[in-house]
C-alpha positions in Angstrom: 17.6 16.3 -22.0 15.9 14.8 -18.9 19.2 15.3 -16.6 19.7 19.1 -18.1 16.2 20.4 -17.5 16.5 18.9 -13.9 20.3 20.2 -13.7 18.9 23.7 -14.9 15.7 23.4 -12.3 18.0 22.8 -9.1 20.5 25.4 -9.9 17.2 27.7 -10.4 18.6 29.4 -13.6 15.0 30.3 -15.0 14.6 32.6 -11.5 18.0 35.0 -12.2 16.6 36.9 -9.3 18.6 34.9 -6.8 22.1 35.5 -8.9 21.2 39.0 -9.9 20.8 40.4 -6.2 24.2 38.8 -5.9 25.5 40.5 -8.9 23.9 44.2 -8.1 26.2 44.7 -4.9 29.2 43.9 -6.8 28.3 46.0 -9.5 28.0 48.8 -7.0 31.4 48.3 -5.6 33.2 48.4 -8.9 31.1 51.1 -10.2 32.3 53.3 -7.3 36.0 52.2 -7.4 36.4 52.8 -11.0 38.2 56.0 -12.6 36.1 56.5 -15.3 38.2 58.9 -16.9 40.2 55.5 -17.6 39.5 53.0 -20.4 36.2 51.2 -19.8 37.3 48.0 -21.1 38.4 46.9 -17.6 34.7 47.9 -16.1 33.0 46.1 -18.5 36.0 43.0 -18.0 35.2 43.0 -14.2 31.4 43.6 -14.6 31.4 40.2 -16.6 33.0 38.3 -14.7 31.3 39.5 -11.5 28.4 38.4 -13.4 29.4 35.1 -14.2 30.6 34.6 -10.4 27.2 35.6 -9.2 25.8 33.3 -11.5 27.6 30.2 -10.3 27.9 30.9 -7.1 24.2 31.6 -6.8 23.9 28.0 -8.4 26.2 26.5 -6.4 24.5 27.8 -3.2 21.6 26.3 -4.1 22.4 23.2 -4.6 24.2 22.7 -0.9 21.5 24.7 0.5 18.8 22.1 -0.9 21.0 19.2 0.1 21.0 20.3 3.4 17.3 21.4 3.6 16.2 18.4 1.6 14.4 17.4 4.8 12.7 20.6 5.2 11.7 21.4 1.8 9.9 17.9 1.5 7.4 19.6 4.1 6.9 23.0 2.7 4.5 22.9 -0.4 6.4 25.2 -2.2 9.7 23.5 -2.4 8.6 20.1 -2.1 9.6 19.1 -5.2 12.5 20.7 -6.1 15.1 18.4 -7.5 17.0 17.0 -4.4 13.9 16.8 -2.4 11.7 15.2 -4.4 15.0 12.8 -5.1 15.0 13.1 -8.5 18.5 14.6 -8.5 20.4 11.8 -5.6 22.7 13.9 -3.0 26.1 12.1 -4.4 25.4 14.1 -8.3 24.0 17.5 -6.2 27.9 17.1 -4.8 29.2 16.5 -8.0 27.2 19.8 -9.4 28.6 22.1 -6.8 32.1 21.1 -7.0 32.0 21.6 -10.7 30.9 24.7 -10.3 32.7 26.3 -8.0 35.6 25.2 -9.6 34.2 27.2 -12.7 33.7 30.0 -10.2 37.2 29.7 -9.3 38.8 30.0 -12.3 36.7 33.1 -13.0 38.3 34.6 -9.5 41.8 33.8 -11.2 41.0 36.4 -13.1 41.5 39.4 -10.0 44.1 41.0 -8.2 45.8 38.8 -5.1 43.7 40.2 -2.6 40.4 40.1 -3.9 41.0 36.5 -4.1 41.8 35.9 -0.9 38.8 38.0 0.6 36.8 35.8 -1.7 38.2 32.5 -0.6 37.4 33.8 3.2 33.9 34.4 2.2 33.2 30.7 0.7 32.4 29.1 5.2 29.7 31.9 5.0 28.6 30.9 1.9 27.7 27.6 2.5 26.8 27.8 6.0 23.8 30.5 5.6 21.2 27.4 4.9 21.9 26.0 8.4 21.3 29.5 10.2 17.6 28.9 10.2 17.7 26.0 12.3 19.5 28.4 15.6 18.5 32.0 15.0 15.8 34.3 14.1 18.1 35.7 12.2 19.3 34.0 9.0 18.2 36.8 6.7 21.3 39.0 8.8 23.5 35.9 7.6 22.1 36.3 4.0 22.6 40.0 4.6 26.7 39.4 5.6 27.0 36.8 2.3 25.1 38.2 -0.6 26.7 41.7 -0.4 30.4 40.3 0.1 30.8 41.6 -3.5 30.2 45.1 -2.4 33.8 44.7 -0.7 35.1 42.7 -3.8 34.4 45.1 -6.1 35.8 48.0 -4.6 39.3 45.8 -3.8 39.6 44.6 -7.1 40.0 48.4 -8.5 41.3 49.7 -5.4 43.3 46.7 -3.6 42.4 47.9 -0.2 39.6 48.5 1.8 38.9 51.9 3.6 35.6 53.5 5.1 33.5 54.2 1.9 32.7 50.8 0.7 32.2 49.5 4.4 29.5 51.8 4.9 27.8 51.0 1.9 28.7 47.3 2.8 26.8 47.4 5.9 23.4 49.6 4.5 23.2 46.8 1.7 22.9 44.2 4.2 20.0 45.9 6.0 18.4 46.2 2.4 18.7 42.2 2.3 17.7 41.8 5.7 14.4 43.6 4.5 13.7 42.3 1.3 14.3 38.6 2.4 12.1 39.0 5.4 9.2 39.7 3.1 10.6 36.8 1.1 10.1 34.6 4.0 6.5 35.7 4.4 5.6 32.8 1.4 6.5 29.9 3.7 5.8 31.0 6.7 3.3 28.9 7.8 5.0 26.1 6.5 7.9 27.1 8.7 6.6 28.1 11.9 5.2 24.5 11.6 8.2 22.3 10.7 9.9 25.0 13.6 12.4 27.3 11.1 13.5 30.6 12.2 13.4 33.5 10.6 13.1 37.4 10.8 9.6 37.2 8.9 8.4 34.8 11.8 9.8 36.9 14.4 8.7 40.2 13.3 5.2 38.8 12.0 3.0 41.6 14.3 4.9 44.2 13.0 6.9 43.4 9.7 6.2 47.3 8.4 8.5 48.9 11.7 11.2 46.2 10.5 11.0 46.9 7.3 11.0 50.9 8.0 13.8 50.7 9.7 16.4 48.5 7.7 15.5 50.6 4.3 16.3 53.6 6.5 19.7 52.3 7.1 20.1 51.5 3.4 19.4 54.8 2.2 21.3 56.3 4.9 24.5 54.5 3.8 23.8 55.4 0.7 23.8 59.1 1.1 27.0 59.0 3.5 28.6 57.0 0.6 27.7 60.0 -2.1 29.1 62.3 0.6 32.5 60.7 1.6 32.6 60.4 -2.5 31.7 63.8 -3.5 29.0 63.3 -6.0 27.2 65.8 -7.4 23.8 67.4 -6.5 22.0 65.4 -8.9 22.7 62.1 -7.3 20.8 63.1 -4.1 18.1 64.4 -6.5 17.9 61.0 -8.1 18.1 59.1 -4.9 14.7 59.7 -4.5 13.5 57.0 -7.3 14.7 54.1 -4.3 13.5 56.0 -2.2 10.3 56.1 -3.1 10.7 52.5 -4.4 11.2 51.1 -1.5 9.2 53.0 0.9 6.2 54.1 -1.2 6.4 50.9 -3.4 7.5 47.9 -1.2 6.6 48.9 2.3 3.4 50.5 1.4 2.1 47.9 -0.9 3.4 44.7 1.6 0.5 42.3 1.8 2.3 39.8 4.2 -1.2 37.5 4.2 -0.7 36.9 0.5 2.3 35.0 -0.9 2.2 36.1 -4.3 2.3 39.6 -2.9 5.5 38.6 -1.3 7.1 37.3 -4.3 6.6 39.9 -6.2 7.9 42.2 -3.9 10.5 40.7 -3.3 11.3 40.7 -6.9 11.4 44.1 -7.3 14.3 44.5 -5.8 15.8 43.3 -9.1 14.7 46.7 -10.3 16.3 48.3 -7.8 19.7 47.2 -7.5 19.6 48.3 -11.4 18.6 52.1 -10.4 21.1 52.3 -7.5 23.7 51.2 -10.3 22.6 54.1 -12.3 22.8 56.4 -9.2 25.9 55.9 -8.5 26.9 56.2 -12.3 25.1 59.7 -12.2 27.2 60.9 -9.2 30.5 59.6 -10.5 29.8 61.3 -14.5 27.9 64.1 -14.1 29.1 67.3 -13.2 
């Protein structure tokens, strides 16, 4: 029982935010791939096993991402004594852990058309290189940005077996959302980091992290509204894009208390909720006429 409560700690599965802003992204790019004038048995197929993809993967990641920060996380109080650094769990089992379960992952990906496979199997050197980004660039929430949203791409390619315009737009607004919301992530350690010398977008924008964040949720909402165009939705889906909208700028940026981890956090956990409404935004402009 020991071993599983540890096993369940270092693959963080009591904090599904990590695996559910992985999941959201996917769910977008099926959700506008998918004719729903079809059977929804196949959504619902592919939305489970994007789902359970997101949820190993996720776990998987952070395992090699604590193995190879174990050094670092011994020196920031919040992670300090997370499995792997604290050495309750030894290197050779975290191994052992992320093998299993990305073997687990891959027989889920089985489960897809040829190509979506393969743009997955591309995406696995990204995956597990994000954790060293910090040590070279300011920049490792843009790397986070390029990973997490990889399932935008998938999702789309597994309905539509190619890629085109529409989903790389979107692709490319959802990684300025994660550039934002992971900078005010970072804003929890960032003492910790500037001390121990990690990079990061929350360190390098710490004068002025309300611009930065203006300016990627601009980007985000802009893709989203050139998506909705180069898809035809309705009216109603511009009405309704006005609940992210006013999420993000009215409820994240304007309520940001970058002095105040817990502020951070839960900020940054709201983006859980929002990855949920731009699901049902894009379900609005698809069934609604």
């Amino acid at each position: 029982m020991k071993q599983l409560n540890l096993f369940i700690e270092l693959i963080r599965l009591k904090k599904p935010i990590g695996f559910m802003l992985l999941f959201w992204p996917c769910a977008w790019g099926l959700t506008l791939a998918y004719d729903f004038s079809n059977n929804l048995n196949n959504y619902f197929f592919y939305l489970t096993l994007f789902f359970l993809g997101s949820v190993l993967m996720r776990s998987a990641g952070c395992i090699v991402n604590d193995i190879l920060d174990k050094e670092f996380d011994k020196k920031v109080s919040r992670t300090k004594n997370r499995p792997i650094a604290s050495e309750k769990i030894s290197i050779k089992l975290g191994l052992f852990y992320a093998i299993f379960l990305c073997f687990l992952a891959l027989l889920v990906l089985l489960n897809f058309n040829t190509f979506t496979i393969l743009l997955a199997l591309g995406s696995m050197p990204l995956a597990f290189s994000y954790p060293l980004m910090k040590r070279y660039t300011y920049w490792p929430q843009l790397f986070l940005g390029i990973t997490f949203n990889y399932g935008l791409i998938l999702g789309w390619v597994c309905i539509q077996n190619e890629i085109n315009i529409i989903p790389t737009i979107f692709y490319l607004g959802a990684i300025f959302w994660t550039l934002g919301f992971d900078t005010i992530y970072g804003y929890q350690d960032i003492k910790d980091d500037e001390i121990i010398g990690i990079k990061s977008t929350s360190i390098k924008f710490k004068k002025n992290p309300n611009l930065f964040l203006i300016l990627c949720y601009l980007v985000f909402i802009i893709s989203l509204i050139l998506v909705g165009l180069f898809m035809r939705f309705n009216a109603i889906f511009y009405f309704f894009i006005l609940i992210p909208v006013f999420h993000l700028f009215f409820y994240q940026i304007y309520n940001f208390n970058f002095k105040d981890p817990a502020n951070s956090l839960k900020i940054f956990k709201s983006n859980n909720f929002l990855g949920l409404i731009i699901l049902l935004n894009l379900l609005t402009g698809k069934m609604m006429f």
